[in-house]
Backbone as XML, in Angstrom:
<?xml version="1.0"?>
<chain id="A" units="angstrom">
  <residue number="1" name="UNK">
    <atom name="N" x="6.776" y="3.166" z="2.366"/>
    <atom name="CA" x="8.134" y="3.261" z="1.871"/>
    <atom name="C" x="9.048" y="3.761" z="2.986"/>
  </residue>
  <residue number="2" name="UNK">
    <atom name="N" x="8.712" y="4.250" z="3.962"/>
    <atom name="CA" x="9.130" y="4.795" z="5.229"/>
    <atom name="C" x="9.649" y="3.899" z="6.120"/>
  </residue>
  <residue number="3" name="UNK">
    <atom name="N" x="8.688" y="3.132" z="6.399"/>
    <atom name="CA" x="8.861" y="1.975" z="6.993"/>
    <atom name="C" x="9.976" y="1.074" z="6.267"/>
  </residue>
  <residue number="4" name="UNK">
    <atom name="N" x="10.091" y="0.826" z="5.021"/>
    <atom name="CA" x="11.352" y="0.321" z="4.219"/>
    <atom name="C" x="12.836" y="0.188" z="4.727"/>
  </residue>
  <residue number="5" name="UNK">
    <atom name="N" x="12.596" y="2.130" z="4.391"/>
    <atom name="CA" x="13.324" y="3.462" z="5.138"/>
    <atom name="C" x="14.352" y="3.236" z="5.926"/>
  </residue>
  <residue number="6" name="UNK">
    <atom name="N" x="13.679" y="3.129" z="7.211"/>
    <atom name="CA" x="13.797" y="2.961" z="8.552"/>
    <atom name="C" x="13.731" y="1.620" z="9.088"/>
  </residue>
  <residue number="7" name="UNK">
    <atom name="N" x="13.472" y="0.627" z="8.593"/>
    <atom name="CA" x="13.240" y="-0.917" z="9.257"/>
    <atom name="C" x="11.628" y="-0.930" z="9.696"/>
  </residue>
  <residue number="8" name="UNK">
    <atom name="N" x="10.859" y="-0.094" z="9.875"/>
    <atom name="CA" x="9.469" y="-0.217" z="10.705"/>
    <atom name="C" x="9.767" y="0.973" z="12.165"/>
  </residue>
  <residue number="9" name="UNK">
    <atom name="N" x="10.402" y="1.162" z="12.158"/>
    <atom name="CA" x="11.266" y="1.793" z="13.883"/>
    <atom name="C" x="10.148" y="3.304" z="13.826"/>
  </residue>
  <residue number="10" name="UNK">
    <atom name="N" x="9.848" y="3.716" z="13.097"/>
    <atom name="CA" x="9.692" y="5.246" z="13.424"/>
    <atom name="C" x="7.565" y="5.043" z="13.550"/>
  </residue>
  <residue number="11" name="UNK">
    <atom name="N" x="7.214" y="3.964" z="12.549"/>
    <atom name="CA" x="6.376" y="4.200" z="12.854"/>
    <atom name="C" x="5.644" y="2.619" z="13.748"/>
  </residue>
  <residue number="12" name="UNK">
    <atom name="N" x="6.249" y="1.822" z="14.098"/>
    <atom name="CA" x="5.816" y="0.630" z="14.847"/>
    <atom name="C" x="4.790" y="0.485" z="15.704"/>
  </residue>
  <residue number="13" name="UNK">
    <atom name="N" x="5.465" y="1.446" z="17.084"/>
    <atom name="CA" x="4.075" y="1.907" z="17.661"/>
    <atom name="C" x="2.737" y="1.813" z="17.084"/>
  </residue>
  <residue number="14" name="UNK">
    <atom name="N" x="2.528" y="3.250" z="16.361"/>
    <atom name="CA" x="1.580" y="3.700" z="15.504"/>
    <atom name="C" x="0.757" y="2.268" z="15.050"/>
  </residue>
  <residue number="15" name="UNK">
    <atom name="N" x="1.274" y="1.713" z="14.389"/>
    <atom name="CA" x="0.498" y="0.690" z="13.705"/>
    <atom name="C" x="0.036" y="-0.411" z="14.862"/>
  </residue>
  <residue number="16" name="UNK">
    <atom name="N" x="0.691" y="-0.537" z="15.723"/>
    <atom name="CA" x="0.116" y="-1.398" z="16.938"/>
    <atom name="C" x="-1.559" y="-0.921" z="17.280"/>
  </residue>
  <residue number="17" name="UNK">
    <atom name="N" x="-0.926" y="0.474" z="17.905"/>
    <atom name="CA" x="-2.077" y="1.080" z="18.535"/>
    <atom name="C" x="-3.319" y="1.138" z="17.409"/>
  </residue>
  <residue number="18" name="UNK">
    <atom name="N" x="-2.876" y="1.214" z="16.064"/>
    <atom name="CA" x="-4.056" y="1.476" z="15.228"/>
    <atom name="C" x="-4.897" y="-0.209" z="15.237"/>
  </residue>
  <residue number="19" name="UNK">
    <atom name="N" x="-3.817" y="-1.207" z="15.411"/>
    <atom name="CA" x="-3.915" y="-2.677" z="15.898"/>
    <atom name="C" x="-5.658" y="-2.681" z="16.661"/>
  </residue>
  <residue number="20" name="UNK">
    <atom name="N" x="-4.567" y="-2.181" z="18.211"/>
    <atom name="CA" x="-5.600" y="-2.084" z="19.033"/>
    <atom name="C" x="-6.784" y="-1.900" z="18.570"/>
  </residue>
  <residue number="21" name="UNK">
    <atom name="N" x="-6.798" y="-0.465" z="18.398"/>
    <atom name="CA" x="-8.359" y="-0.173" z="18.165"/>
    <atom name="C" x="-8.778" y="-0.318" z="17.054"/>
  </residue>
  <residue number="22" name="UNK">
    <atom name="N" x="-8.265" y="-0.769" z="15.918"/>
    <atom name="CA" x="-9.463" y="-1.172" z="14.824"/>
    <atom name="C" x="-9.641" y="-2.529" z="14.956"/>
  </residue>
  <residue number="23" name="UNK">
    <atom name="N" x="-8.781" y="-3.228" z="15.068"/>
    <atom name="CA" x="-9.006" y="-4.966" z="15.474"/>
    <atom name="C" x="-9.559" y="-5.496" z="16.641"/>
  </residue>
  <residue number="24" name="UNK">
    <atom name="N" x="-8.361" y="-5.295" z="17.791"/>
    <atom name="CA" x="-8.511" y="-6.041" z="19.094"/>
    <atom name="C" x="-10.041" y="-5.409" z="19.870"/>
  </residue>
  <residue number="25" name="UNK">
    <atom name="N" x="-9.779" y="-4.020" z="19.572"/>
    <atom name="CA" x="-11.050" y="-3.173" z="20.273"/>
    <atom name="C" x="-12.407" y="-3.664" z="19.768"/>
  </residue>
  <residue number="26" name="UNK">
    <atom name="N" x="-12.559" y="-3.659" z="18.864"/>
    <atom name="CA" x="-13.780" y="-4.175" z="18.247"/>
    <atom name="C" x="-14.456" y="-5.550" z="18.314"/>
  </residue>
  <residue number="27" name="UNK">
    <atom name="N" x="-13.457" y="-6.207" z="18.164"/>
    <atom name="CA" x="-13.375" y="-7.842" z="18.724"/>
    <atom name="C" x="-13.609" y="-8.066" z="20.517"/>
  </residue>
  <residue number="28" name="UNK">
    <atom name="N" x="-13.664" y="-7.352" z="20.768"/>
    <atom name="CA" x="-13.734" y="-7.262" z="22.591"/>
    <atom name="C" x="-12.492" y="-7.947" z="23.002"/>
  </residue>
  <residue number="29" name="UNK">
    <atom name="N" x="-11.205" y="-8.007" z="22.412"/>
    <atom name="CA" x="-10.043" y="-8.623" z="23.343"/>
    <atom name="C" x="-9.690" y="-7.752" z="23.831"/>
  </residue>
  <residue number="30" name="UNK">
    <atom name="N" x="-9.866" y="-6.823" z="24.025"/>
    <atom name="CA" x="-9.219" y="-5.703" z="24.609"/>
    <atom name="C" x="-10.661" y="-4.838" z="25.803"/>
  </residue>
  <residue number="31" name="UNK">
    <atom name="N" x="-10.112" y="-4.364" z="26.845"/>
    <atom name="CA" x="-11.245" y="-3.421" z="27.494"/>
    <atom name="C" x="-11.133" y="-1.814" z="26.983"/>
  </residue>
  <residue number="32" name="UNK">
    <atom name="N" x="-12.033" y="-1.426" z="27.144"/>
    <atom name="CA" x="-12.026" y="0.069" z="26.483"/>
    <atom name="C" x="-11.475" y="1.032" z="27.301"/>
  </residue>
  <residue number="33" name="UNK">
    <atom name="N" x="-10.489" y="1.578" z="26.883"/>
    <atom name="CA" x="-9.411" y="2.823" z="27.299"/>
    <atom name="C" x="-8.250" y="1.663" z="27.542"/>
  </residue>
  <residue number="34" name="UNK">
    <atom name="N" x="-8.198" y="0.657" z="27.011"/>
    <atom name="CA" x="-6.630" y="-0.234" z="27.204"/>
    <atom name="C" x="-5.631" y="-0.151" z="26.110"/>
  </residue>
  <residue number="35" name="UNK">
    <atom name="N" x="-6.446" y="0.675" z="25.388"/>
    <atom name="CA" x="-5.827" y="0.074" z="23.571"/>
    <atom name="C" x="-4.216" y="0.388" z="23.738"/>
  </residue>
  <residue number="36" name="UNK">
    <atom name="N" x="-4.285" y="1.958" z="24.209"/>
    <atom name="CA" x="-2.589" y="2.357" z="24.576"/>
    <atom name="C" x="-1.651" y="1.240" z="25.199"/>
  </residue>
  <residue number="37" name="UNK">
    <atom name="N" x="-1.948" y="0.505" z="26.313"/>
    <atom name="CA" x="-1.509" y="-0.424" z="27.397"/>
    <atom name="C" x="-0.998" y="-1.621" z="26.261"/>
  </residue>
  <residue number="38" name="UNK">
    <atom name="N" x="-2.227" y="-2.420" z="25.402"/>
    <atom name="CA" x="-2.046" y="-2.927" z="24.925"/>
    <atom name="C" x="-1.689" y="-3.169" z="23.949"/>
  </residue>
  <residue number="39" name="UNK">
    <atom name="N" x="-1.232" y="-2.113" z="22.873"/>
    <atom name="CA" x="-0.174" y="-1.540" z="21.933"/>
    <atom name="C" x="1.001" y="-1.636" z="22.455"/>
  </residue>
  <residue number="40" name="UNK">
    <atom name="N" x="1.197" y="-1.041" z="23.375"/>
    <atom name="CA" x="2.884" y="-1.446" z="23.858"/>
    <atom name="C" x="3.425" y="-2.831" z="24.253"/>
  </residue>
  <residue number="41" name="UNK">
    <atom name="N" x="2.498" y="-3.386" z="24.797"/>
    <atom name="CA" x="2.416" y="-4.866" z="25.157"/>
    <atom name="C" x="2.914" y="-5.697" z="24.223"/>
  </residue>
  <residue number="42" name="UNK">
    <atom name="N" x="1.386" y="-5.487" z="23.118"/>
    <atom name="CA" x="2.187" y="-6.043" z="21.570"/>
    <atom name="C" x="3.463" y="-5.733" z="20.738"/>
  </residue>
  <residue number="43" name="UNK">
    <atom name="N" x="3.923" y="-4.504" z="21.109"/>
    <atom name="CA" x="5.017" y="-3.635" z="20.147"/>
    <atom name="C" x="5.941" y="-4.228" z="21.030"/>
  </residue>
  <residue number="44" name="UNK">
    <atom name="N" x="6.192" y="-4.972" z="22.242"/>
    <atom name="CA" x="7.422" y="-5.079" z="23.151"/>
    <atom name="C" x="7.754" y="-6.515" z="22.585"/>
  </residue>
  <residue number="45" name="UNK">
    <atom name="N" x="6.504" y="-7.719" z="22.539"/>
    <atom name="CA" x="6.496" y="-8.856" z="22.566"/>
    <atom name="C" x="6.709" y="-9.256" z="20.714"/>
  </residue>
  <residue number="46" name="UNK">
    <atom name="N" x="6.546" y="-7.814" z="20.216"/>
    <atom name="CA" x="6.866" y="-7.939" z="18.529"/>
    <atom name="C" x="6.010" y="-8.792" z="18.170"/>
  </residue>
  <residue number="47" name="UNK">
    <atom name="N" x="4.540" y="-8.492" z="18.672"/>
    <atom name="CA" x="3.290" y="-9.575" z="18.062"/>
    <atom name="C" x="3.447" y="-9.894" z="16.382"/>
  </residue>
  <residue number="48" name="UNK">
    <atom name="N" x="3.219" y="-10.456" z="15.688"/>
    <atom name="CA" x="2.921" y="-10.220" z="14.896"/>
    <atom name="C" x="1.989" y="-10.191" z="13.561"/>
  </residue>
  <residue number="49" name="UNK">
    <atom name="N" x="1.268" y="-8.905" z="13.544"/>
    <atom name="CA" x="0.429" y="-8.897" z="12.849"/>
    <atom name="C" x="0.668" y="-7.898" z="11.294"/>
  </residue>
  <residue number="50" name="UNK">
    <atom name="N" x="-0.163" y="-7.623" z="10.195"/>
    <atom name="CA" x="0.112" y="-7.446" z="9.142"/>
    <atom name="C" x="-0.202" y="-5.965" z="9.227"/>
  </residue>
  <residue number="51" name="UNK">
    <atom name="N" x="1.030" y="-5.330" z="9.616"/>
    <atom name="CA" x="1.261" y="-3.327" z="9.419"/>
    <atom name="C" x="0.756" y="-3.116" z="8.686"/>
  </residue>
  <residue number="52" name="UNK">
    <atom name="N" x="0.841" y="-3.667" z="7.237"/>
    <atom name="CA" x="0.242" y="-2.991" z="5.488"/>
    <atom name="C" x="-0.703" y="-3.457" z="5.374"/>
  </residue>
  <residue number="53" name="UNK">
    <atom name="N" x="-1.784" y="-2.799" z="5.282"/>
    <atom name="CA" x="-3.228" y="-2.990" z="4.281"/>
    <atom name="C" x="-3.408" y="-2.015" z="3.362"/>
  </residue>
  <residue number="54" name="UNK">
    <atom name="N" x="-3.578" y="-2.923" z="1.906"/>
    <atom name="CA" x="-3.979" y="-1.921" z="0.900"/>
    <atom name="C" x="-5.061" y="-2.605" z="-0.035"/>
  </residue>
  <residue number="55" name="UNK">
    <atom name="N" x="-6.070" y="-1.339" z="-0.657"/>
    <atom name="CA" x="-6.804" y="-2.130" z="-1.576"/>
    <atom name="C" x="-6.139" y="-2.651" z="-2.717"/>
  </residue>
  <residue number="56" name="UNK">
    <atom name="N" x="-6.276" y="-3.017" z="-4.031"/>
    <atom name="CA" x="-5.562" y="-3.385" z="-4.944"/>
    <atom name="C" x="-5.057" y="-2.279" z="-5.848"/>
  </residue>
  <residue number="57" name="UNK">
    <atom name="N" x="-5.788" y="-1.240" z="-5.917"/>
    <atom name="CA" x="-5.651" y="0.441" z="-6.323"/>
    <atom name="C" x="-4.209" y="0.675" z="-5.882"/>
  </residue>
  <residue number="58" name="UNK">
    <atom name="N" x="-4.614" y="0.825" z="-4.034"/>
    <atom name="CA" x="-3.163" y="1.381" z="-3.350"/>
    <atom name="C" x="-1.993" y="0.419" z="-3.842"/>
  </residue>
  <residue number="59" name="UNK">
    <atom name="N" x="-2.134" y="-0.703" z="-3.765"/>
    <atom name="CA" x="-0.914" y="-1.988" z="-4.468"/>
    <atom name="C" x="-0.559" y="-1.344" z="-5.445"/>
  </residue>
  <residue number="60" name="UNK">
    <atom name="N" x="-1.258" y="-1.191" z="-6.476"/>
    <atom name="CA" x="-0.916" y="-0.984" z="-7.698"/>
    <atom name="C" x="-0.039" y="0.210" z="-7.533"/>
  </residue>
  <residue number="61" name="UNK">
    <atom name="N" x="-0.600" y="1.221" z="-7.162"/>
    <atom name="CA" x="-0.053" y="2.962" z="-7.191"/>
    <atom name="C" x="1.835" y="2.478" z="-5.927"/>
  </residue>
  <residue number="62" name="UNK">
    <atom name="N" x="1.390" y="1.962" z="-4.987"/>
    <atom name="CA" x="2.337" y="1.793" z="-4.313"/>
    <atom name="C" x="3.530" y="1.190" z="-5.293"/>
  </residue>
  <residue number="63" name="UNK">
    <atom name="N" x="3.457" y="-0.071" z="-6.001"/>
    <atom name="CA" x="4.379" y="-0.590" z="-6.393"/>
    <atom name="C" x="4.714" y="0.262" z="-7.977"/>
  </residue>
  <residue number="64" name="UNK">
    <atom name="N" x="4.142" y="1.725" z="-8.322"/>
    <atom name="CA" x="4.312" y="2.069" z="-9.121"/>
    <atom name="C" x="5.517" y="3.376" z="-8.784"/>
  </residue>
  <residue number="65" name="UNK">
    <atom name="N" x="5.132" y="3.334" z="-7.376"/>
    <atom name="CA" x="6.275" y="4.640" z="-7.050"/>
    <atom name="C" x="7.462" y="3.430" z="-6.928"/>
  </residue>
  <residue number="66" name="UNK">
    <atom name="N" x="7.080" y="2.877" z="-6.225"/>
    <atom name="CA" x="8.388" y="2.093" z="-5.706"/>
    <atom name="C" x="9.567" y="1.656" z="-7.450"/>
  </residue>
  <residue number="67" name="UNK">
    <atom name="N" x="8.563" y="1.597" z="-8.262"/>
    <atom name="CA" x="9.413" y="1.617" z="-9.586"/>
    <atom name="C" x="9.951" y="2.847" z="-10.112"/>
  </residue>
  <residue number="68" name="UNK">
    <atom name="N" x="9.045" y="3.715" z="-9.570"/>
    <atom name="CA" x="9.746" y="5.240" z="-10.281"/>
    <atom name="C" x="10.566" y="6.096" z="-9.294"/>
  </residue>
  <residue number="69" name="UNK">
    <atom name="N" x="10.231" y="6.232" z="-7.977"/>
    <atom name="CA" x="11.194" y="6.369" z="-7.348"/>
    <atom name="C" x="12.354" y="6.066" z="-6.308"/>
  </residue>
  <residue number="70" name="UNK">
    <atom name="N" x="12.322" y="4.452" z="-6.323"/>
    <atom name="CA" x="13.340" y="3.510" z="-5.783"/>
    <atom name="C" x="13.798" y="2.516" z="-7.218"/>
  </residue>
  <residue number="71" name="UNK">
    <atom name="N" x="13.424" y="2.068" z="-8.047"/>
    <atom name="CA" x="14.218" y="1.294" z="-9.183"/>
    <atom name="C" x="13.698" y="0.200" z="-8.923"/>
  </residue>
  <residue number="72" name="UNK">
    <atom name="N" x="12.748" y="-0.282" z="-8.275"/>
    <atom name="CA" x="12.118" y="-1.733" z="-8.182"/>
    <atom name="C" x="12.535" y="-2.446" z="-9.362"/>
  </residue>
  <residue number="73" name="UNK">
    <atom name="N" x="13.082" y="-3.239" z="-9.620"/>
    <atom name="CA" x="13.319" y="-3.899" z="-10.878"/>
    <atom name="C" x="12.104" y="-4.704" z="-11.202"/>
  </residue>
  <residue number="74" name="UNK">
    <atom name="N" x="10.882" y="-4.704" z="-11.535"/>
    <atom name="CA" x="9.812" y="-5.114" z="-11.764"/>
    <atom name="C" x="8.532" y="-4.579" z="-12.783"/>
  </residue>
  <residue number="75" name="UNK">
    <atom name="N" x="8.014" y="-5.028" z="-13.268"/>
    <atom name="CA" x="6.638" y="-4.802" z="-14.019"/>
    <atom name="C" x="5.453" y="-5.520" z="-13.815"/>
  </residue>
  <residue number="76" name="UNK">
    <atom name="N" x="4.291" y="-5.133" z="-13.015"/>
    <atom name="CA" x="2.983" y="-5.419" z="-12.738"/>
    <atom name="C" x="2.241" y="-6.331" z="-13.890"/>
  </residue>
  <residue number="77" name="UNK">
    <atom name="N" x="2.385" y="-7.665" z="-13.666"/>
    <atom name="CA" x="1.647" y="-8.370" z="-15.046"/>
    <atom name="C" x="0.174" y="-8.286" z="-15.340"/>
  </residue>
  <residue number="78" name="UNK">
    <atom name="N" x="-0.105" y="-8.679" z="-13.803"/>
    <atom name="CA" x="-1.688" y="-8.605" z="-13.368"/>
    <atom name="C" x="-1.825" y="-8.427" z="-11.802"/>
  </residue>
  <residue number="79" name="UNK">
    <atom name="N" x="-3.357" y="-8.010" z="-11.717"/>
    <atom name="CA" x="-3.416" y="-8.070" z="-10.183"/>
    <atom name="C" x="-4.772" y="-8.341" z="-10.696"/>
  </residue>
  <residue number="80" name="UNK">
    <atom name="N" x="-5.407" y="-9.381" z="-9.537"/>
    <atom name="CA" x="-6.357" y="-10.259" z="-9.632"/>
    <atom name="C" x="-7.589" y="-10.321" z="-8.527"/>
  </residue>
  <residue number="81" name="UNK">
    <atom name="N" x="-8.466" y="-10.030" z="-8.289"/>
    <atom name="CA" x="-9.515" y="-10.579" z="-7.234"/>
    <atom name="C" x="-9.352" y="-11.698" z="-6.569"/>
  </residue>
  <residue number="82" name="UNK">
    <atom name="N" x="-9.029" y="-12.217" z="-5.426"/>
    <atom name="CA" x="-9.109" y="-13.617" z="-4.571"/>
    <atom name="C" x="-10.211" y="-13.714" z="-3.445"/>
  </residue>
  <residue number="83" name="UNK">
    <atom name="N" x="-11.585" y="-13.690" z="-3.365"/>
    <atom name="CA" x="-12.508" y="-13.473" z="-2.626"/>
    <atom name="C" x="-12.338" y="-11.976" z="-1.900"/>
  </residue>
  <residue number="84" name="UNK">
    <atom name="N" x="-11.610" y="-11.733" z="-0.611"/>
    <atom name="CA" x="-11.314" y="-10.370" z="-0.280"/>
    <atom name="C" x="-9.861" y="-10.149" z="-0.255"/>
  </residue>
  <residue number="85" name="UNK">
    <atom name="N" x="-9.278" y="-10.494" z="-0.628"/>
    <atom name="CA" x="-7.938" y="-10.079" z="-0.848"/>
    <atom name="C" x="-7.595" y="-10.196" z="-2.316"/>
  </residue>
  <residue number="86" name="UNK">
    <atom name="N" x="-6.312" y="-9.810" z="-2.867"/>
    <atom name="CA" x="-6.035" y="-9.880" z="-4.271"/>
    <atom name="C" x="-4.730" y="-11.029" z="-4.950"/>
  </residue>
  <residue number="87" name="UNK">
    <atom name="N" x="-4.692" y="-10.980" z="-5.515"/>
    <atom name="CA" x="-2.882" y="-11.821" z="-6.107"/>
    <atom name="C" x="-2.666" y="-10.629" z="-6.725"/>
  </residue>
  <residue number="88" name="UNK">
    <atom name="N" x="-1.307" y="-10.565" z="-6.757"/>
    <atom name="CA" x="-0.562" y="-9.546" z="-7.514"/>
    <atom name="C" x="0.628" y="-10.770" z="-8.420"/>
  </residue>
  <residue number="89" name="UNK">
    <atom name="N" x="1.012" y="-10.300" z="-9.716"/>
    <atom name="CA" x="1.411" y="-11.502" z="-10.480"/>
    <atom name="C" x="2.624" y="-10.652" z="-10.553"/>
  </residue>
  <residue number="90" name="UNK">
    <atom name="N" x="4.342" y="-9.942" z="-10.392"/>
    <atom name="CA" x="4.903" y="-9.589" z="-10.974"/>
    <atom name="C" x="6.165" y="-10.123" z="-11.798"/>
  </residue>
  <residue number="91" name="UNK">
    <atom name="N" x="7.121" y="-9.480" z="-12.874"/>
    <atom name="CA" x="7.810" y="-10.090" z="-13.455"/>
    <atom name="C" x="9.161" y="-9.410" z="-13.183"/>
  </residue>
  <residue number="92" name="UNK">
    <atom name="N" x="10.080" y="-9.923" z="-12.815"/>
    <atom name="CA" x="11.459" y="-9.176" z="-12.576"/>
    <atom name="C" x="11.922" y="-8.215" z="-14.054"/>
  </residue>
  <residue number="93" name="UNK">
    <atom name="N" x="12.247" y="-7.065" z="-13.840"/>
    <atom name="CA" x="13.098" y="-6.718" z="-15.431"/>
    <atom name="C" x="14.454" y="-6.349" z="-14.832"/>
  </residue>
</chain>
């Protein structure tokens, strides 16, 4: 919701570098002790990859604040299993 907030600006970095090393690092695109180097690299060139991961729990709880304390005009119909990711079904109110 921070990120909302702010546009992404405060924490951008952050999520690069977490980029780096849980993705790129592991995958061997990256050499080890580069992750910093190559966080900024990506954060300059505005790579783009997906900042938000949540299980379907966090979805749920997330889009439940976002109704109680921003006014989301919405109600959660269903949220669904899709192999490893989920559908979320919502309805405008």
């Amino acid at each position: 919701m921070a990120d909302h907030d702010d546009g992404g600006v405060g924490a951008r970095l952050g999520h690069y570098r977490e980029w780096a090393e849980l993705v790129d690092g592991p995958l061997g695109n990256i050499a080890d002790g580069d992750g910093e180097h190559h966080a900024r690299r990506l954060c300059e060139r505005r790579h783009s990859i997906h900042f938000h991961v949540w299980t379907a729990d966090e979805f749920a709880t997330m889009l439940s604040r976002a109704r109680d304390e921003r006014g989301l005009p919405c109600e959660t119909v269903e949220i669904r299993p899709n192999e490893h990711e989920f559908i979320t079904v919502l309805r405008r109110t």
